[in-house]
C-alpha positions as CSV (number, residue, x, y, z in Angstrom):
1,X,3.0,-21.6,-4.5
2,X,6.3,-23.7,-5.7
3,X,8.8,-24.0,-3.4
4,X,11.3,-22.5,-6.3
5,X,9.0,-19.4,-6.3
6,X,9.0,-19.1,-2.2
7,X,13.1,-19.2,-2.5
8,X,13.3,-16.7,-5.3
9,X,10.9,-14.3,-3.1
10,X,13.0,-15.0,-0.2
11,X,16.1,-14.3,-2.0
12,X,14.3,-11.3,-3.2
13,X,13.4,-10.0,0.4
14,X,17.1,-10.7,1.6
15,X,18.5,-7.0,1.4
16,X,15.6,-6.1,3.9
17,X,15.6,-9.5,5.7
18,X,19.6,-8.8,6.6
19,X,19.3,-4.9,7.3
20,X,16.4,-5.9,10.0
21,X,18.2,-8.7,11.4
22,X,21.4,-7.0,11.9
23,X,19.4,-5.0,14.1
24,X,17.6,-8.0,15.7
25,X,20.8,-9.9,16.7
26,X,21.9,-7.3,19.0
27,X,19.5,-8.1,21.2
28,X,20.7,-11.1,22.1
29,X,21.9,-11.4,25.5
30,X,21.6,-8.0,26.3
31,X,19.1,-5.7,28.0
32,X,17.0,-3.7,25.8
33,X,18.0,0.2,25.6
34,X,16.9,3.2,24.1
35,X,19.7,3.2,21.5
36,X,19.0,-0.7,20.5
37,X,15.1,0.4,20.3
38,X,16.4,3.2,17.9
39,X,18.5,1.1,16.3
40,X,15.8,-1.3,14.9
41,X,13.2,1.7,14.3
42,X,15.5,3.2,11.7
43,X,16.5,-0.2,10.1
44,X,12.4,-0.7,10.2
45,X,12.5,2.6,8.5
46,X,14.8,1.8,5.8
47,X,12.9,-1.1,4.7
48,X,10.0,1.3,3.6
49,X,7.7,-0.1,6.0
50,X,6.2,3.4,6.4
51,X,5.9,5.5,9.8
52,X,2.3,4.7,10.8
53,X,3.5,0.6,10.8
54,X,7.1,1.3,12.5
55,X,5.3,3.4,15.0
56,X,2.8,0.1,15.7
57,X,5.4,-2.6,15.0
58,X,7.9,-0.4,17.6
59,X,4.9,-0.2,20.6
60,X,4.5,-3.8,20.6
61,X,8.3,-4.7,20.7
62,X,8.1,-2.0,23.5
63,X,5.8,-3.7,25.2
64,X,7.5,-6.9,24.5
65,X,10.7,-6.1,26.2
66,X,9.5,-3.5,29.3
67,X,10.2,-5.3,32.6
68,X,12.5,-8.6,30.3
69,X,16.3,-8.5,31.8
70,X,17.1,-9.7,28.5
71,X,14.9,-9.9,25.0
72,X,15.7,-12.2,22.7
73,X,16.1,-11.9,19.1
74,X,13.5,-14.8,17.8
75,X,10.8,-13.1,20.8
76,X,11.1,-9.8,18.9
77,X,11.1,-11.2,15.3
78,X,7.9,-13.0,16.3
79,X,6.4,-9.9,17.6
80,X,7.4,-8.3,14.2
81,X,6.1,-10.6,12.2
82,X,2.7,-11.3,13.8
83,X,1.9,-7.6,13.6
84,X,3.2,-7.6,9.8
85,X,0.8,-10.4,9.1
86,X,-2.3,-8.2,11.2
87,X,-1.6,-5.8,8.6
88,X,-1.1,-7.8,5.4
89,X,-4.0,-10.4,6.1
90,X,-6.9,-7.5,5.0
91,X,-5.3,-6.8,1.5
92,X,-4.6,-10.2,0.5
93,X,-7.3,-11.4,-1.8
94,X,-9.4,-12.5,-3.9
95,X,-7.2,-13.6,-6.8
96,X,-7.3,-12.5,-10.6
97,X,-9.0,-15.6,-11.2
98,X,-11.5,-15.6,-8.5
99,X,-12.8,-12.4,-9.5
100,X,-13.1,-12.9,-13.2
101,X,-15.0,-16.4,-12.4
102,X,-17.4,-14.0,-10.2
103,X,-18.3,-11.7,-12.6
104,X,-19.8,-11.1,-16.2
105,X,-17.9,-11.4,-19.4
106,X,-15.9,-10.1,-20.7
107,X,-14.1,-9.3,-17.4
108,X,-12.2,-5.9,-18.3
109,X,-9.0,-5.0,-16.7
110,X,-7.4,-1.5,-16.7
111,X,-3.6,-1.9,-15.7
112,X,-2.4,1.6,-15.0
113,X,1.5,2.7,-13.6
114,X,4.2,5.1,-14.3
115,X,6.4,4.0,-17.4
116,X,9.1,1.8,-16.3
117,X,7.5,-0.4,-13.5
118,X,7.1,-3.3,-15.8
119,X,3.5,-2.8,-16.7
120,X,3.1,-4.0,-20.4
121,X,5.1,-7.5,-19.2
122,X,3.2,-7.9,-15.9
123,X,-0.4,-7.4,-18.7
124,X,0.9,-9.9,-21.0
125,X,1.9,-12.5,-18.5
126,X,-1.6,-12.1,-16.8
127,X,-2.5,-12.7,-19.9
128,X,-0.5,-15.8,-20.4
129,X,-1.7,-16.9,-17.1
130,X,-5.0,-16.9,-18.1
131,X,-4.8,-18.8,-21.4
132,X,-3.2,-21.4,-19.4
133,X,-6.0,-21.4,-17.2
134,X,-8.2,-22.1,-20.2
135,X,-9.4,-18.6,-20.0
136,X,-9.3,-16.5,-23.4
137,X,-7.6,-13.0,-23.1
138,X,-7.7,-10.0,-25.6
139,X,-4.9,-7.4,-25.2
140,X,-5.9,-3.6,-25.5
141,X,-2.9,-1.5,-26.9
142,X,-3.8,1.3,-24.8
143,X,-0.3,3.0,-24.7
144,X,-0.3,4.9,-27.7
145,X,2.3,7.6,-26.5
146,X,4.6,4.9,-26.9
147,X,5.5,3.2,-30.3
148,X,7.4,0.6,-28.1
149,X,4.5,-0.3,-26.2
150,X,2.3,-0.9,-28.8
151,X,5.5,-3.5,-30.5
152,X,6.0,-5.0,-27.1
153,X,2.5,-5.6,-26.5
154,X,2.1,-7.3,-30.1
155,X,5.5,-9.5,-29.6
156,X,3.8,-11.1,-26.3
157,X,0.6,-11.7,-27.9
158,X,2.0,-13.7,-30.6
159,X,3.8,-16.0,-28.3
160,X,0.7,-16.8,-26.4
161,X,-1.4,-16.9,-29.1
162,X,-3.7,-14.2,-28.2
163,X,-5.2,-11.3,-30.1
164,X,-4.4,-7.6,-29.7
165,X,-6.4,-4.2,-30.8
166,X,-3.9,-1.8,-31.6
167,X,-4.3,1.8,-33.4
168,X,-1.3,3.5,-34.6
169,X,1.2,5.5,-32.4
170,X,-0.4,8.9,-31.4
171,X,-4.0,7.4,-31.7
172,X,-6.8,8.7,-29.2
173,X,-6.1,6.1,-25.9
174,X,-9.9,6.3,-25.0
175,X,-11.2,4.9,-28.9
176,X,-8.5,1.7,-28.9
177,X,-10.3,1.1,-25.5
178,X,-13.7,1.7,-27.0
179,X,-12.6,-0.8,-30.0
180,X,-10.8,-3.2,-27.4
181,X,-14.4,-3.5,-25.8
182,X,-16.5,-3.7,-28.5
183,X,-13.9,-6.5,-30.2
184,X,-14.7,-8.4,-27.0
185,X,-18.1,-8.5,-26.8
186,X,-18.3,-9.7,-30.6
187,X,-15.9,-12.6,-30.0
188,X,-16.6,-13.5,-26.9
189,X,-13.4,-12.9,-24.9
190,X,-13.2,-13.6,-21.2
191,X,-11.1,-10.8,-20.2
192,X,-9.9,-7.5,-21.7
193,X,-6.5,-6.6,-20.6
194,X,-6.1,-2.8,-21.0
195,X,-2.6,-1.2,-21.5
196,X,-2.1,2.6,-20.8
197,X,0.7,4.8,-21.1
198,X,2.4,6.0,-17.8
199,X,4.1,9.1,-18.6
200,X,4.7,11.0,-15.2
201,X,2.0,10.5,-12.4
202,X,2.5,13.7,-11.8
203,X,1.2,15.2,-15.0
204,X,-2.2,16.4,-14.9
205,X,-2.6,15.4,-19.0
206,X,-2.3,11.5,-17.7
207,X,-4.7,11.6,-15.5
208,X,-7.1,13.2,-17.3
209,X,-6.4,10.6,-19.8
210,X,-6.6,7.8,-17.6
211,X,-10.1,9.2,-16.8
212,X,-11.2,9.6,-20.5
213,X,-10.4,6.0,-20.9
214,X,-12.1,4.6,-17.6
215,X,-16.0,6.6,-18.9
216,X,-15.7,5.4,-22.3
217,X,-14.9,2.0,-21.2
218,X,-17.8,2.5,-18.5
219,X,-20.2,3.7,-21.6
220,X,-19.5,0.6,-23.8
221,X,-19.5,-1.7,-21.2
222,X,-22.0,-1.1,-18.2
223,X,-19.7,-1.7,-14.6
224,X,-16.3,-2.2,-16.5
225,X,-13.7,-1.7,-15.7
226,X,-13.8,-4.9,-13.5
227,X,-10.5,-4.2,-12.0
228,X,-8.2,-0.9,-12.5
229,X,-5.2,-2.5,-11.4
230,X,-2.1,-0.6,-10.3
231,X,1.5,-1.5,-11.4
232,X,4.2,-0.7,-8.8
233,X,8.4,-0.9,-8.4
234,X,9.2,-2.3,-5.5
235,X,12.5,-0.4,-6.2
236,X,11.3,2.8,-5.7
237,X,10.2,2.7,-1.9
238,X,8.2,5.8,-0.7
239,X,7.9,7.1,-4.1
240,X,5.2,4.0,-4.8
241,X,3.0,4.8,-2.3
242,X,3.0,8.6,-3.4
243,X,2.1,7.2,-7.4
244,X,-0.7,4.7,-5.2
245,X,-2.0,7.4,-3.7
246,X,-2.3,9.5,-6.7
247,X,-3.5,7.3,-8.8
248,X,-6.1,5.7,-6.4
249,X,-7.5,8.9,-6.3
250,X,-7.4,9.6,-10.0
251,X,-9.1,6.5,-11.1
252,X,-9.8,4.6,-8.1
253,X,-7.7,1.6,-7.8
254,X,-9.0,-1.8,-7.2
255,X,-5.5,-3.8,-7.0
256,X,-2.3,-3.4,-7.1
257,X,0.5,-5.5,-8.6
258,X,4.3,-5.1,-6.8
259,X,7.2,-6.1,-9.6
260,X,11.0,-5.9,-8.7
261,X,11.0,-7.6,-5.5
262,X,14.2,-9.7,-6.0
263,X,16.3,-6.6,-6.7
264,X,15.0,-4.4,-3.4
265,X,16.0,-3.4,0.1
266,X,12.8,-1.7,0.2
267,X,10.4,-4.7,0.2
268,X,8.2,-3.4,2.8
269,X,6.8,-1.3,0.8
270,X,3.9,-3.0,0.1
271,X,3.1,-2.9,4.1
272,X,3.1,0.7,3.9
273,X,0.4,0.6,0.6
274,X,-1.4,-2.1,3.0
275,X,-1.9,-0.1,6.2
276,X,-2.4,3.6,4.5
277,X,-4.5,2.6,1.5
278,X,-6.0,-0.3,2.2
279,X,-5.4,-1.3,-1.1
280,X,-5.6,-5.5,-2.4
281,X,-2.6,-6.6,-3.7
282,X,-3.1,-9.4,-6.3
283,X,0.1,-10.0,-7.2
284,X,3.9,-9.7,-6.6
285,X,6.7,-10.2,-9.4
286,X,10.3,-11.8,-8.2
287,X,11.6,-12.2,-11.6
288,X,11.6,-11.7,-15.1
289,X,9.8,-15.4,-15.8
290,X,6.0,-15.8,-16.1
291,X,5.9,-18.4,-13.1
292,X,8.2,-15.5,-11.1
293,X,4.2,-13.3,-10.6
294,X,2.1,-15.1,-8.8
295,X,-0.9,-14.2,-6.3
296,X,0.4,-12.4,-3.5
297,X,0.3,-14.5,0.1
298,X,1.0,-12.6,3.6
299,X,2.4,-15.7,5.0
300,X,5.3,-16.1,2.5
301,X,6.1,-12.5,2.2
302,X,6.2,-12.0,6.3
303,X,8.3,-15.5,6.0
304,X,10.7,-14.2,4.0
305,X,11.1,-10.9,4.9
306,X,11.6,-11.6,9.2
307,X,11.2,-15.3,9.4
308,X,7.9,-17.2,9.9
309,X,5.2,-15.9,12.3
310,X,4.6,-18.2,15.8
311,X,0.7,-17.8,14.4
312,X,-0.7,-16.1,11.4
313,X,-4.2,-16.7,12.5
């Protein structure tokens, strides 16, 4: 991780960083109250953090501050941020590239998300990622509801030199994946990169869709996919989790990849997919640049969202 990177994703967590510390600073000097205590619970709450780890993160500054005359801001944020890290630490690995190196080839990826969260640019700059790794990606054109996707998938191939298997707009999702597969095999790609359209998570048709594709790409290639990976906008708080939660149990989610992080109050979000889900999340986008997604850390992102924990082990 660059130290460029750890700024932008610090910059990116501000909004939630400042709402939480607001709330932090008016400890200082004073002895705790009920109001205070409420105070940070709904400022907890308004990052996204989700009930279940405001409910936990509140018990321990409880505990923290029973029986202290008066708490201190940097006590509390350390509280904060060790628990954050308890919950993070689980979900935070292997990497992309640990997992394909781990398993046979061609290592086939299903990325999967509502339209809108950035999906087709977070596939191709995997894909860039791992060309530059040495690795040799083929691009799977999956979203055939839109024409867009199909042009947008095509455009970032060509300026990473990678190949893609496209069908025409309107074409049967579950054949491109069957000829994405079977183009794979016969030239000896490393990994499959799967696009697929994300027209509402809450339409049935989708998901059945989304299920067609995974059998047929089970049926042509034993175990794949490898990874169904799960795009999310940090943007969109509590709605994410609901699409996680769907779609986890539509196609069972492997990973998940958080984009949008630099333009969010709502960061903590992704400790809300942590604790209910239980989820891996590979990788978190600050920024519209390829070397703006990168693997996802707990230690930066508690860092930058309340400050660095005392111990994160």
């Amino acid at each position: 991780m660059t130290v460029g990177w750890f700024q932008r994703l610090n910059e990116g967590l501000g909004k939630t960083r400042h709402a939480v510390r607001q709330s932090l600073d008016r400890f200082l000097g004073r002895t705790p109250d009920p109001a205070l205590l409420e105070e940070l619970e709904a400022a907890l709450l308004s990052a996204d953090l989700g009930a279940r780890v405001v409910d936990r993160l509140m018990l321990q500054v409880t505990e923290r501050v029973r029986g202290v005359d008066a708490a201190t801001s940097h006590g509390i944020q350390n509280v904060l941020s060790r628990t954050l890290y308890d919950v993070l630490k689980p979900v935070s690995g292997p990497s992309l590239e640990q997992l394909i190196d781990q398993a046979p080839k061609p290592f086939v990826i299903l990325a999967v998300g509502v339209n809108g969260v950035g999906k087709t640019t977070t596939i191709a700059k995997v894909a860039q990622r791992l060309a530059q790794s040495g690795r040799q990606p083929l691009l799977v054109a999956g979203d055939t509801f839109r024409a867009a996707a199909i042009d947008q998938l095509q455009v970032w191939a060509d300026r990473i030199g990678a190949k893609v298997i496209r069908q025409r707009h309107g074409a049967d999702p579950a054949a491109v994946a069957f000829d994405g597969i079977a183009a794979a095999k016969a030239r000896a790609a490393d990994v499959v990169l799967i696009d697929t359209a994300g027209r509402l998570h809450t339409k049935s048709n989708l998901m059945d869709e989304l299920r067609k594709m995974k059998r047929v790409i089970g049926q042509e290639l034993p175990g794949a996919p490898h990874e169904v990976l799960l795009v999310l906008d940090a943007t969109v708080g509590q709605n994410a989790l609901v699409q996680a939660r769907q779609f986890h149990e539509a196609v069972g989610v492997t990973g998940i990849v958080l984009t949008k992080l630099d333009g969010t109050a709502r960061g903590g979000i992704v400790v809300a997919i942590a604790e209910e889900l239980n989820l891996p999340v590979r990788l978190i986008g600050v920024g519209e640049g390829i070397e703006d997604l990168q693997d996802f850390n707990p230690e930066a992102f508690v860092a930058a969202l309340f400050g660095q924990p005392t111990a994160c082990s």
